[in-house]
N, C-alpha and C positions, 0 to 999 in steps of 0.2 A: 504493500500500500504506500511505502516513500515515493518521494519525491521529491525529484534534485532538484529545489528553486531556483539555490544559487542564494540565498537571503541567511542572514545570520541568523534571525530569530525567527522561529518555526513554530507550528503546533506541531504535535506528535506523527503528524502523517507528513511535514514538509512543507506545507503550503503556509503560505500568509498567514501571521498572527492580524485576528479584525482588531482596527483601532480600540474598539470599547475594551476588549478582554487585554489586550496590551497595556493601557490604563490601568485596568483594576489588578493584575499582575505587578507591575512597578507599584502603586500604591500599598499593596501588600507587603513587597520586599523592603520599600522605605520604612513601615512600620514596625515588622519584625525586626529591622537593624538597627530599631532606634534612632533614624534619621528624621526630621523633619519634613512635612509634606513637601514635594515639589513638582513639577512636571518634569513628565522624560528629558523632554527637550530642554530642561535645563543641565541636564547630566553631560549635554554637548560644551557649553557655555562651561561647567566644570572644569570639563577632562581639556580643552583647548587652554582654560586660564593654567591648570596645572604645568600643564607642558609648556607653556612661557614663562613659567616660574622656576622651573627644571634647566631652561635654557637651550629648550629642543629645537632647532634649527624652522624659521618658520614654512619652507617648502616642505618639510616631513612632515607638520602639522597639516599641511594643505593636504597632502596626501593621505594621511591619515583619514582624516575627516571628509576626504571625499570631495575637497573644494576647486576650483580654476581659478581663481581667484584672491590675489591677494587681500582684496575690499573684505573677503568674508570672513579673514582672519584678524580684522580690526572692529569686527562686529561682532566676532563671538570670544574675543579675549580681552580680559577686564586687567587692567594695571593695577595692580597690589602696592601699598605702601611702600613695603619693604623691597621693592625693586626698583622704586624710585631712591631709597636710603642709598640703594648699593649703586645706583646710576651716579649721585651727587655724590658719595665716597670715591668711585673711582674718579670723577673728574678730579675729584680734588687731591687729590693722589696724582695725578696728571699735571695740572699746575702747581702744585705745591710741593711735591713730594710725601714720603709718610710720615705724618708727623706722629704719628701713635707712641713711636721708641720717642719723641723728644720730649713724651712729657711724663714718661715713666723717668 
């Protein structure tokens, strides 16, 4: 009874997961793992900010996620703080040198 779709997420015979039962599956999984409600599609928005936070090169993300476009990778990754700290660190490392040893 399979069948090869070609799609990662399947029902048990291989065919299309239907949007509604897709839904109420992720909703279930959020809740058993103690995560806060969200939509799937925000697990995209996740997994792309992670991987800019990692430092993952942005054409592997493209490809990853399936995009052609650069545009869709400034739409679905979010700038974290702490990678602005470490953006203004290294400049300043750049113009000034490290001054971390000069004030131990």
């Amino acid at each position: 009874m399979w069948v090869d779709s070609g799609l990662v997420f399947t029902n048990f015979t291989g065919r299309a997961v239907s949007p509604h039962d897709h839904s109420l599956h992720w909703t279930a999984f959020l809740e058993r793992s103690g995560v806060r409600p969200a939509r799937l599609h925000d697990a995209r928005h996740t997994a792309a900010t992670f991987l800019l936070v990692q430092g993952v090169d942005q054409r592997v993300v493209m490809d990853m996620l399936g995009w052609t476009s650069p545009t869709m990778t400034a739409r679905y990754q979010h700038v974290v703080p702490e990678r602005v700290e470490e953006a203004n660190r290294r400049m300043s490392e750049l113009l000034w040198g490290d001054r971390s040893s000069a004030r131990e």
